[in-house]
DOBA-643835 format. One line per 2 residues: number of its first residue (from 1); their letters; for each residue y negated, x negated, z negated of N, C-alpha, C. Coordinates in Angstrom, 2 decimals, padded with zeros to 5 digits. Layout:
NUM	A	Y,X,Z,Y,X,Z,Y,X,Z ~ ...
//
This chain:
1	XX	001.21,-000.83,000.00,000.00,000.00,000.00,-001.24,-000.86,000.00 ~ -001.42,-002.31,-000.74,-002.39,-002.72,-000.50,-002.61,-003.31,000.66
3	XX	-001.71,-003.08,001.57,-001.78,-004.25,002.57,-002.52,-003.28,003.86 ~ -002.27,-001.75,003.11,-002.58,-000.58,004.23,-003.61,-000.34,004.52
5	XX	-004.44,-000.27,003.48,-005.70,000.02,002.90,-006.68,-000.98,003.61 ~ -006.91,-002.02,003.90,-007.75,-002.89,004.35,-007.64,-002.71,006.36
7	XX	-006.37,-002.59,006.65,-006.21,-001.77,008.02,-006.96,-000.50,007.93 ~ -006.41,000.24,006.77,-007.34,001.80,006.83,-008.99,001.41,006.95
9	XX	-009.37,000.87,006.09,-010.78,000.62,006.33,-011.07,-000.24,007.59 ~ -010.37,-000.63,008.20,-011.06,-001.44,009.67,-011.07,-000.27,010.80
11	XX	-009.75,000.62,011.11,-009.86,001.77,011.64,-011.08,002.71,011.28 ~ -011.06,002.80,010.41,-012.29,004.10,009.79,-013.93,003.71,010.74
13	XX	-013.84,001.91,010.49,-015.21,001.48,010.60,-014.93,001.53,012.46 ~ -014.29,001.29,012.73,-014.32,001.65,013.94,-014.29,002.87,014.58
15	XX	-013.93,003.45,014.13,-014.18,004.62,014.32,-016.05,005.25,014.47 ~ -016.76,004.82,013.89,-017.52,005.15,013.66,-018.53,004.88,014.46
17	XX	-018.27,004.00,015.34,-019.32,003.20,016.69,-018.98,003.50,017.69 ~ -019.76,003.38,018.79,-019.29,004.19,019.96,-018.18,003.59,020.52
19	XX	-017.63,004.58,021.97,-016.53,004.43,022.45,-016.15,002.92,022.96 ~ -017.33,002.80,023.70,-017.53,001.78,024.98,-017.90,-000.07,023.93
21	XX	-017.96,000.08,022.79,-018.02,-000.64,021.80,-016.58,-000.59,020.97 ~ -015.84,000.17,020.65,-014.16,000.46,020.61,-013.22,-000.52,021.47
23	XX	-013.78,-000.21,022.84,-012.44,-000.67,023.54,-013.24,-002.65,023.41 ~ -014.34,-003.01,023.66,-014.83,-004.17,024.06,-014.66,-005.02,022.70
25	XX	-015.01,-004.23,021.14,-014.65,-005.56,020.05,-013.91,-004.94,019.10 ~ -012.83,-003.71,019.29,-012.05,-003.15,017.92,-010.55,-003.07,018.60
27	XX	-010.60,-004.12,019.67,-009.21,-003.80,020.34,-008.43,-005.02,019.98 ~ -008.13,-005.95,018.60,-008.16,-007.44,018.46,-006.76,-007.10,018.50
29	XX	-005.63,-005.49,018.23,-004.16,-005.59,017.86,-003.64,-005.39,019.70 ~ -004.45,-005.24,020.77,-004.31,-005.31,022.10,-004.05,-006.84,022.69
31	XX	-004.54,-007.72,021.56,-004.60,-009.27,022.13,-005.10,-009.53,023.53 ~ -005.54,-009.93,024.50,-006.75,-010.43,026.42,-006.09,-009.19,027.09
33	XX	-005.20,-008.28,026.62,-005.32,-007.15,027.55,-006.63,-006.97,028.36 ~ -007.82,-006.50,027.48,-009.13,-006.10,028.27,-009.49,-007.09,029.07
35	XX	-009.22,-008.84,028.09,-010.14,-010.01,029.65,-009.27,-009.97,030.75 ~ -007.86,-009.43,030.91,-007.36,-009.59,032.22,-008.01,-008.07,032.95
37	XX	-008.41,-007.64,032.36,-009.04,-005.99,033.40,-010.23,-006.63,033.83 ~ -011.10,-007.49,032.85,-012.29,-007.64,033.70,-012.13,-008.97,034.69
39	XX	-010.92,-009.74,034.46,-010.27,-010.98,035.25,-010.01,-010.36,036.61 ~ -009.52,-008.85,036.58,-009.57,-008.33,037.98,-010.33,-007.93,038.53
41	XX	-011.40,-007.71,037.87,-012.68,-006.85,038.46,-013.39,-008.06,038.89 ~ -013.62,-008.95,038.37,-014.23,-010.12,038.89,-013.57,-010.81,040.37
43	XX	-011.81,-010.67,040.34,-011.84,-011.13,041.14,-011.66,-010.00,042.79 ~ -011.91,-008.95,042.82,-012.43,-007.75,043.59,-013.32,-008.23,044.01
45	XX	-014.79,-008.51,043.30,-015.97,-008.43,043.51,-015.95,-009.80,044.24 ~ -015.41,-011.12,043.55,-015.27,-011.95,044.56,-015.08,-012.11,045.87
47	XX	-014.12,-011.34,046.33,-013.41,-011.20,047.55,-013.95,-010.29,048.23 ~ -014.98,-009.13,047.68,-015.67,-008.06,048.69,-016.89,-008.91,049.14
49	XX	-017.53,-009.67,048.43,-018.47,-011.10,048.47,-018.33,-011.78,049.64 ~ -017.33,-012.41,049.47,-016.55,-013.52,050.38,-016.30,-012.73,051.96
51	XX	-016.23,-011.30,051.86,-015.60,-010.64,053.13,-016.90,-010.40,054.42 ~ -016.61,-011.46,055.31,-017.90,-011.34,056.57,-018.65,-010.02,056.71
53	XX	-019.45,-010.03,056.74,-020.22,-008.25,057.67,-020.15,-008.47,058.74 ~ -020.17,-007.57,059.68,-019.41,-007.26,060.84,-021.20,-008.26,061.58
55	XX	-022.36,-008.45,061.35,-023.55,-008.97,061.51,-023.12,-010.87,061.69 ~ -021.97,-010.85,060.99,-021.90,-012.65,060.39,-020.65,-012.58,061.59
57	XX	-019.80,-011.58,061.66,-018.72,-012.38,062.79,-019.37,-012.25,064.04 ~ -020.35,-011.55,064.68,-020.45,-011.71,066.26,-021.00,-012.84,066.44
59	XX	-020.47,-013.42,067.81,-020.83,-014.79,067.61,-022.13,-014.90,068.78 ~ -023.21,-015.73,068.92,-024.22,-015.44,069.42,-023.62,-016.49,070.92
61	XX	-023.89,-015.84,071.87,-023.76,-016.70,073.36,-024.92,-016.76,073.64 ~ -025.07,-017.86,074.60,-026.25,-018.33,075.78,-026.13,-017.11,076.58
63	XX	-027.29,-017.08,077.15,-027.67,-016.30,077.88,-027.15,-016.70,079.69 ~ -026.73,-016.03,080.39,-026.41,-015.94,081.79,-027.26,-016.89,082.44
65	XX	-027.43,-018.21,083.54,-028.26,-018.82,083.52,-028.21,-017.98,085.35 ~ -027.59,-017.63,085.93,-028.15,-016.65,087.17,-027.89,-015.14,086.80
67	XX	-028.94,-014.50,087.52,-028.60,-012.96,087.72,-028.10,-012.32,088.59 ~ -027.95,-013.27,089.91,-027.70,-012.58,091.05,-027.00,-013.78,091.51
69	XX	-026.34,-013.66,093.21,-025.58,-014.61,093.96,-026.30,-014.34,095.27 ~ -026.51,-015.31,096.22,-026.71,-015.37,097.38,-026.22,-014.41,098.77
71	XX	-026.50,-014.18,099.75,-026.05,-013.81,100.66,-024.73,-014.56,101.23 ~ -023.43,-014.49,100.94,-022.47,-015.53,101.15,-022.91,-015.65,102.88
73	XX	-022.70,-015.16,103.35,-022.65,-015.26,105.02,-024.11,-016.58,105.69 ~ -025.22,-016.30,104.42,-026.42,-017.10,104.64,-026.48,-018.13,104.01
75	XX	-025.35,-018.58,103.02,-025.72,-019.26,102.20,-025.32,-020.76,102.83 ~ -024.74,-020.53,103.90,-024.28,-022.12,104.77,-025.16,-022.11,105.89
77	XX	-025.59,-023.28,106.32,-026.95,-022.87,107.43,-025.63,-022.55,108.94 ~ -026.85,-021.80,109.55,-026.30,-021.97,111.23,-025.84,-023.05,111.12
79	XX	-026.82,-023.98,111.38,-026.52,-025.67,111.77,-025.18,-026.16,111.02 ~ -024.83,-025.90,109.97,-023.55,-026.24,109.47,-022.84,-025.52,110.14
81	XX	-022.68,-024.43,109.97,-021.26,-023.96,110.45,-020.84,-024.25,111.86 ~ -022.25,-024.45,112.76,-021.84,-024.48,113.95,-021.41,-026.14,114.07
83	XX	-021.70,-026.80,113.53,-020.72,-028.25,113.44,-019.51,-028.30,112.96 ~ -019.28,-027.70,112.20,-018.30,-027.54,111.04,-017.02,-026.85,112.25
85	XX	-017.64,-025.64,112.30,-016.63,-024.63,113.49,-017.14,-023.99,115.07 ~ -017.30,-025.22,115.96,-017.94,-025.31,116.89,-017.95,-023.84,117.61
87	XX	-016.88,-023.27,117.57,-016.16,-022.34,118.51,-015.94,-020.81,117.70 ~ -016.59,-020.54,116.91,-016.70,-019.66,115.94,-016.33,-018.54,116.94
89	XX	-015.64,-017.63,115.98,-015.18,-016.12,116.94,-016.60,-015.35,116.68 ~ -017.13,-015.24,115.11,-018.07,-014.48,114.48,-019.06,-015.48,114.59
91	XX	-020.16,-015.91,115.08,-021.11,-016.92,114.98,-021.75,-016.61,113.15 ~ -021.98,-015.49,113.28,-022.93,-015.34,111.45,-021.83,-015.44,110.71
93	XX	-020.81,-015.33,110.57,-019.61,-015.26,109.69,-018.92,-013.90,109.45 ~ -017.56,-014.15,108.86,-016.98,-012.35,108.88,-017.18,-012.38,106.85
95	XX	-018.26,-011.40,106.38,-018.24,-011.08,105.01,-016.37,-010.34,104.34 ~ -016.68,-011.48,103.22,-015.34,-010.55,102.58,-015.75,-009.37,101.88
97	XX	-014.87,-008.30,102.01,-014.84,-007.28,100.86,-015.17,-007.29,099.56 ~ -016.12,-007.06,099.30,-016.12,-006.84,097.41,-016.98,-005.22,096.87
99	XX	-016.37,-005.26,096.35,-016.84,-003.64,095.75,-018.26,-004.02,094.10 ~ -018.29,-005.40,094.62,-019.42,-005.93,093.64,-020.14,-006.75,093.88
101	XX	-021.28,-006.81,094.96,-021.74,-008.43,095.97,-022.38,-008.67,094.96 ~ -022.52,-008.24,093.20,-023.67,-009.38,092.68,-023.10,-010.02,091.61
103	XX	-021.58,-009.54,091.88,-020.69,-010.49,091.09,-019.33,-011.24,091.68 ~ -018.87,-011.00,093.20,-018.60,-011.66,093.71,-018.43,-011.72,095.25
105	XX	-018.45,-012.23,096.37,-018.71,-012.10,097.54,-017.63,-013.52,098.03 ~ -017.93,-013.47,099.75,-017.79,-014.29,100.24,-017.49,-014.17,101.76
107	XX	-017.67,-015.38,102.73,-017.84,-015.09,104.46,-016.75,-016.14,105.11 ~ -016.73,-016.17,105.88,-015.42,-017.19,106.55,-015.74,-017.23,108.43
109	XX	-015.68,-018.31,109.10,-015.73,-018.56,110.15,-014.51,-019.31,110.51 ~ -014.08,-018.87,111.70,-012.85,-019.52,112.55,-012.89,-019.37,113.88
111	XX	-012.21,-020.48,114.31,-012.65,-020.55,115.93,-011.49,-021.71,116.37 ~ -011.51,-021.73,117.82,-010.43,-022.79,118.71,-011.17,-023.12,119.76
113	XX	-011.59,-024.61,119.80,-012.32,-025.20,120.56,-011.54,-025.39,121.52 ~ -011.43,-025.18,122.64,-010.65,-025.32,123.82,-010.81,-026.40,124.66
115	XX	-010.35,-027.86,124.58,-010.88,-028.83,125.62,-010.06,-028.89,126.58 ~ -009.54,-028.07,127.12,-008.83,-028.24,128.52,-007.13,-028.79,128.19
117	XX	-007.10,-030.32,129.15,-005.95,-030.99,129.23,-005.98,-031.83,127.62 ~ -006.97,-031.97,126.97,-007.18,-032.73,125.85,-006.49,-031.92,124.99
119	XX	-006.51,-030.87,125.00,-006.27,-030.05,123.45,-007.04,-028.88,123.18 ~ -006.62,-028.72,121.93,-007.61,-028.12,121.20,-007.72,-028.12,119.68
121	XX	-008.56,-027.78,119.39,-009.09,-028.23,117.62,-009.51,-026.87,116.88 ~ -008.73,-026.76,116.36,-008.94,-024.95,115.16,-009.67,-025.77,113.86
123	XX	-010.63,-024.83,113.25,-011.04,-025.10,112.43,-011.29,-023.89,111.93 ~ -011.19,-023.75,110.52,-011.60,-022.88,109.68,-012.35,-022.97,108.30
125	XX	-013.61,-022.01,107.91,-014.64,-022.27,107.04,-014.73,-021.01,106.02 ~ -014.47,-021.11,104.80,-015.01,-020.25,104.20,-015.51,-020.27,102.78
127	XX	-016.17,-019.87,102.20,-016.50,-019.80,100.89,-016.94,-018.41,100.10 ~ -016.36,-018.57,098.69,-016.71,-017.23,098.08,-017.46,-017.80,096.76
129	XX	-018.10,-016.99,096.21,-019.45,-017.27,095.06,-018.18,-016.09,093.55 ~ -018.56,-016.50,092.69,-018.05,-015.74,091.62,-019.07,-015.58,090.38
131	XX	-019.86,-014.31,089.48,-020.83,-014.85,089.18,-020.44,-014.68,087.43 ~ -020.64,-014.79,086.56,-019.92,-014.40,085.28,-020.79,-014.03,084.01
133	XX	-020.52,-012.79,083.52,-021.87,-012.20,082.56,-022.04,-013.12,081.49 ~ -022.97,-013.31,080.22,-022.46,-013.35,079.34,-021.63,-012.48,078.28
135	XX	-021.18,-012.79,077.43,-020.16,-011.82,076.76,-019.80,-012.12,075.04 ~ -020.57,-011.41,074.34,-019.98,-012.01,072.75,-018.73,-012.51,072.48
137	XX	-017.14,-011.41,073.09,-016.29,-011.66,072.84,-015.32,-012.43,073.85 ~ -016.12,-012.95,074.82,-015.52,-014.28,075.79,-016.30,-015.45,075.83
139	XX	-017.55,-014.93,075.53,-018.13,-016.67,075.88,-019.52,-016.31,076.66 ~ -020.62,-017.39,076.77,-021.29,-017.35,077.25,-020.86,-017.21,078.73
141	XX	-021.99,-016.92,080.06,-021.07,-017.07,081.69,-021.17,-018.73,081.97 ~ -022.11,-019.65,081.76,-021.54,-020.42,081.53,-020.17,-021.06,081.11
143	XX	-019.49,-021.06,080.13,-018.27,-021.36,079.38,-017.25,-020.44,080.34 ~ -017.37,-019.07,080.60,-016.07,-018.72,081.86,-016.26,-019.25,082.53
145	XX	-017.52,-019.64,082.86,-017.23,-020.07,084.86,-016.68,-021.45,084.82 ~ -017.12,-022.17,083.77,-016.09,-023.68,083.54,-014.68,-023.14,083.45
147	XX	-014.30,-021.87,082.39,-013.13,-022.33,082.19,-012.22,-021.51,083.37 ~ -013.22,-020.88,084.68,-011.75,-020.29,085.65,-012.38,-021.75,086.55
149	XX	-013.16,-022.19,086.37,-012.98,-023.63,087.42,-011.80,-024.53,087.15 ~ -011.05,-024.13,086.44,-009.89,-024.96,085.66,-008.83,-024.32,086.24
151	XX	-008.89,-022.89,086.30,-008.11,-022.00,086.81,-007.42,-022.20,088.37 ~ -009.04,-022.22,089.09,-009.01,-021.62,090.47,-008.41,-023.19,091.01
153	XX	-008.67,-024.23,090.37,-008.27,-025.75,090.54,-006.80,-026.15,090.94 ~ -006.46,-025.38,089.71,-004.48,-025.42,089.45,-004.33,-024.33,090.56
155	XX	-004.94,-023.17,091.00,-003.92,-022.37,092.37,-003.93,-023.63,093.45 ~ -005.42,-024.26,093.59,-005.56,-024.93,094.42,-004.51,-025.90,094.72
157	XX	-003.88,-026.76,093.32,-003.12,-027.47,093.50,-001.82,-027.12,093.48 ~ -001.72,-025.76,093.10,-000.42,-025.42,093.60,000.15,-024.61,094.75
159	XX	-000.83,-025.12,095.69,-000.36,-024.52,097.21,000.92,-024.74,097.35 ~ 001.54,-023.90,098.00,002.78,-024.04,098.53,002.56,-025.32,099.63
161	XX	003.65,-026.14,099.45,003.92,-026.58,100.81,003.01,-028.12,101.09 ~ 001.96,-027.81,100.48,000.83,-028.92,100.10,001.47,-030.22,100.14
163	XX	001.21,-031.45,100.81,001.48,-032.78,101.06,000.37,-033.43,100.60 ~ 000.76,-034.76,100.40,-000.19,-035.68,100.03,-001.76,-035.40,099.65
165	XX	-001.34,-034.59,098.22,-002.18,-033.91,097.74,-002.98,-034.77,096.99 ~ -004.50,-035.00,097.12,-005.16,-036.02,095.86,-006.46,-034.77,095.49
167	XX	-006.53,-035.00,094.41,-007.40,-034.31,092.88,-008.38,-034.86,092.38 ~ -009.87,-035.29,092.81,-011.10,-036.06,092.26,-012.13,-035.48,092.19
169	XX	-013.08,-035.96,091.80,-014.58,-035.61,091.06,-015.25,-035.70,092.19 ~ -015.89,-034.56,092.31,-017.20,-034.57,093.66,-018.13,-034.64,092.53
171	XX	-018.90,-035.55,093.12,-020.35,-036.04,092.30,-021.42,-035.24,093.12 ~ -022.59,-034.51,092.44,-023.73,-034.60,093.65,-023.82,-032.91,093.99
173	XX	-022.56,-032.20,093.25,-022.33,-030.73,093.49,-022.60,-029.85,092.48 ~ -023.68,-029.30,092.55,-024.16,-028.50,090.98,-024.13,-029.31,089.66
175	XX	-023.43,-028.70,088.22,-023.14,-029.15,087.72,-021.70,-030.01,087.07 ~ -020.83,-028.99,088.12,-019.83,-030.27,088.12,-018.59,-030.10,089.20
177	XX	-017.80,-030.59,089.70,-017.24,-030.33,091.37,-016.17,-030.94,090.95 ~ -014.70,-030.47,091.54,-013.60,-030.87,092.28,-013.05,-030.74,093.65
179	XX	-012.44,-032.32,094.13,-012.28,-031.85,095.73,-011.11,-032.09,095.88 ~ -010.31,-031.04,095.98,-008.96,-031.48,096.82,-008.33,-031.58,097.98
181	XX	-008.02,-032.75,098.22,-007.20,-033.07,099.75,-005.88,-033.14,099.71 ~ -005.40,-032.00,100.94,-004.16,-032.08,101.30,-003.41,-031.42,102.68
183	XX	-002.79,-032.11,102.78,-002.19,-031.53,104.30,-000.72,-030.07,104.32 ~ -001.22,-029.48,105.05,-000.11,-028.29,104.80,000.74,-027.88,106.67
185	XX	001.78,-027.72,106.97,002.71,-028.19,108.05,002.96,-026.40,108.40 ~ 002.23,-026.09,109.46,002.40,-024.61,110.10,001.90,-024.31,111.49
187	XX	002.60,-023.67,112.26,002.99,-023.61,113.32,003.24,-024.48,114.23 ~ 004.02,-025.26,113.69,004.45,-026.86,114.22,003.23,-027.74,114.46
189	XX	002.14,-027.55,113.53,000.98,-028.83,113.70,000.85,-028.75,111.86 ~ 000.09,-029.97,112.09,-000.72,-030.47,110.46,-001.85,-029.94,110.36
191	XX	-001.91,-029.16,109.34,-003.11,-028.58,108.86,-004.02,-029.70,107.85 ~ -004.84,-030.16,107.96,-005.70,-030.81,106.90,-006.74,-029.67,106.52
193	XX	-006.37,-030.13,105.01,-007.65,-029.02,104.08,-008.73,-029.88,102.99 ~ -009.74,-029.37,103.00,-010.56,-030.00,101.91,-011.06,-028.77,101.16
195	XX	-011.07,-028.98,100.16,-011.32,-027.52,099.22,-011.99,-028.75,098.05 ~ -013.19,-027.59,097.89,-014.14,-028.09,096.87,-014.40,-026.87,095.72
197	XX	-014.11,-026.69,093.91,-014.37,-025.74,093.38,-015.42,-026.54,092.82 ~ -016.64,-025.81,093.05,-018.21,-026.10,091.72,-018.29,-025.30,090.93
199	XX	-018.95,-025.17,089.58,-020.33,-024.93,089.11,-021.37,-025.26,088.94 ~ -022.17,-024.44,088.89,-023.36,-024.50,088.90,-024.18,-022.94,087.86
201	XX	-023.94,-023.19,086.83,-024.60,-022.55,085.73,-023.23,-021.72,085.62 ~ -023.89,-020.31,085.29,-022.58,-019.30,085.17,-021.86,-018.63,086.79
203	XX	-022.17,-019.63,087.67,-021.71,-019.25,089.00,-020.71,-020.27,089.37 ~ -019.76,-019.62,089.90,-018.32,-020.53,090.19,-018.41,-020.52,091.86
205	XX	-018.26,-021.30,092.51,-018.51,-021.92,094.16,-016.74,-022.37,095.18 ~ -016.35,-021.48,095.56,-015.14,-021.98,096.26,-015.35,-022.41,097.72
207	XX	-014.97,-023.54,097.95,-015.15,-023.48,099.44,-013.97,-024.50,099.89 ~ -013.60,-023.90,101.24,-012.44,-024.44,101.75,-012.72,-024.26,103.46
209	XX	-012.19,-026.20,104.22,-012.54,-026.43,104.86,-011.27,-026.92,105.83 ~ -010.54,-026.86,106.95,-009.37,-026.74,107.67,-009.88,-027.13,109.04
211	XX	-009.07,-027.78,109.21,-008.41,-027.76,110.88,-007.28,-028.35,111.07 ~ -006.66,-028.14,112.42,-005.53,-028.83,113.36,-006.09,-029.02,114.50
213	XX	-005.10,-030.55,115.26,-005.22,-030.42,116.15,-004.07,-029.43,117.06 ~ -004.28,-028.62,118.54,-003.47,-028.13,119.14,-003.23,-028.87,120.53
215	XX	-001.68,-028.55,120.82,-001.77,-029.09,122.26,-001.52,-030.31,122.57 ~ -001.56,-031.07,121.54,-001.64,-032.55,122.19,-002.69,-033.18,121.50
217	XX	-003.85,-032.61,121.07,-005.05,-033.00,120.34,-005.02,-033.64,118.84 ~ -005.60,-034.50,118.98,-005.71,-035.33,117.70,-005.94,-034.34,116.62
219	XX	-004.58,-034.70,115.25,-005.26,-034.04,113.80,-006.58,-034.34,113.24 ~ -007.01,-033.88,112.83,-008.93,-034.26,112.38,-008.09,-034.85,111.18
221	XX	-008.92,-036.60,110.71,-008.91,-036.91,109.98,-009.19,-036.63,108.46 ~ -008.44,-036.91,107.67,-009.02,-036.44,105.76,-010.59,-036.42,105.62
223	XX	-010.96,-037.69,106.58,-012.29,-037.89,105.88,-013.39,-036.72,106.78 ~ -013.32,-036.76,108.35,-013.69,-035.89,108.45,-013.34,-034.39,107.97
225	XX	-012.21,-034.18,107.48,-012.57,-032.77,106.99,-013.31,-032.60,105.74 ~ -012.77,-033.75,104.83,-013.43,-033.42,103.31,-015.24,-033.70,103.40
227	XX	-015.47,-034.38,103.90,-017.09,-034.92,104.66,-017.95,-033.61,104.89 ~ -017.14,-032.82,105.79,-017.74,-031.28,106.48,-017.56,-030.27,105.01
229	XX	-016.08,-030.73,104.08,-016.24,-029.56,102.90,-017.24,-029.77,102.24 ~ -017.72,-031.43,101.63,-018.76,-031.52,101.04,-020.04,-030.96,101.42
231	XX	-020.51,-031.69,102.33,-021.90,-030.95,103.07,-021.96,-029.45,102.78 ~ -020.66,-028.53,103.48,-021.01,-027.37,103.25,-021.17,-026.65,102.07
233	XX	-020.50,-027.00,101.06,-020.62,-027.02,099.54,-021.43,-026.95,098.79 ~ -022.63,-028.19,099.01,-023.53,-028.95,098.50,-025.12,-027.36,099.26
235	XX	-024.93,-026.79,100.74,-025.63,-025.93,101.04,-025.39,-024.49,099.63 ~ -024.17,-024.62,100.08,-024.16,-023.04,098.85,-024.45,-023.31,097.62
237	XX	-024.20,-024.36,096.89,-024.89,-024.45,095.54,-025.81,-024.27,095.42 ~ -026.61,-024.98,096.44,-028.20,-024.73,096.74,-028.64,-023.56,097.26
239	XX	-027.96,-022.59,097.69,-028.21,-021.46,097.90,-028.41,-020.17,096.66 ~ -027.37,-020.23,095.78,-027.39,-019.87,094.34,-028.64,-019.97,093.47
241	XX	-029.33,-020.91,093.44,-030.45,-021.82,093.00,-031.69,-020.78,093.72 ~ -031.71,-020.91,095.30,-032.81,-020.50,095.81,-032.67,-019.15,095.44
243	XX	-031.49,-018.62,095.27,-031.97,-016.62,095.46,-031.79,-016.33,094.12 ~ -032.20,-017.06,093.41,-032.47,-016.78,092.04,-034.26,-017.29,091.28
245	X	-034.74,-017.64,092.48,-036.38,-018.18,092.30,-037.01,-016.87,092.36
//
């Protein structure tokens, strides 16, 4: 009984103060029960803290450095093409299909120079423009148009059939160029190709440059073909540039 009595009086006195003062300093026969409730509440509040706002994850891109793309068909001069593909069927070029000319386009010339008892010499020209928005959840158009220049590179190099294929740095072409040379074997002649992929801001630049000889006629050399891809290349980049002034 005496041992009851001194419990009785600690109950009583507690009793007597409010609730919210009860559970926080008259709970000593509970032993850190209560510090692990507020051990969880703390660590809640931590972690709702710690959790991004939807403001902190979008990630900020550069802005589109073109708005528009060129006239593909204009963007190679007369004077080129008519060197390039003497014998053109279409003199202005034949436009490709796109159901979007201000995001991607492109024109192509082909022709068969007919020299008589000498031969003859096919050549073919074309290029297409690709233009790329920016985009929070892909990337600035910058950063796509690098990363399908990586893309459109590897179809390039994985032509079917493709011979003595070489893979180097065109210097001198927007902001940055690959040219590939290689020979491809159809309708019993050698095809030589020069294919050049650029950029130049958020605009991606394909151009691809061909001939055979027919008949008896000399194959056009690597250098002349890749020579004619460059030049023409080096016009459309610069074309991108102008119809965006």
């Amino acid at each position: 009984m005496q041992r009851t009595a001194p419990r009785l009086t600690r109950i009583l006195a507690c009793a007597a103060v409010p609730v919210m003062l009860v559970v926080a300093g008259c709970s000593s026969d509970s032993s850190d029960s209560g510090s692990g409730a507020t051990g969880s509440k703390d660590k809640a509040a931590s972690s709702a803290s710690a959790t991004p706002s939807p403001s902190q994850t979008t990630k900020a891109v550069d802005p589109a450095k073109f708005g528009k793309l060129p006239e593909a068909c204009k963007a190679i001069t007369a004077r080129m093409t008519s060197a390039l593909v003497p014998k053109a069927k279409t003199k202005n070029g034949t436009p490709a299909v796109s159901s979007d000319l201000g995001s991607r386009s492109g024109c192509s010339w082909n022709g068969l120079d007919d020299k008589g008892v000498k031969g003859s010499q096919y050549r073919w020209l074309d290029v297409s423009f690709y233009r790329y928005e920016s985009d929070a959840a892909l990337g600035s158009g910058q950063e796509r148009a690098q990363e399908n220049l990586a893309k459109e590179l590897a179809k390039i190099e994985e032509t079917p059939g493709a011979a003595k294929l070489r893979t180097t740095t065109a210097t001198g072409i927007g902001d940055e160029a690959k040219s590939v040379a290689y020979q491809v074997r159809k309708t019993n002649e050698d095809f030589v190709y020069g294919s050049i992929v650029a950029r130049t801001g958020n605009v991606l630049v394909l151009l691809s440059y061909n001939g055979a000889g027919y008949a008896g006629a000399v194959t056009p050399s690597d250098k002349t073909i890749m020579d004619g891809a460059v030049a023409a290349a080096k016009e459309a980049v610069a074309a991108v540039a102008a119809a965006n002034k």
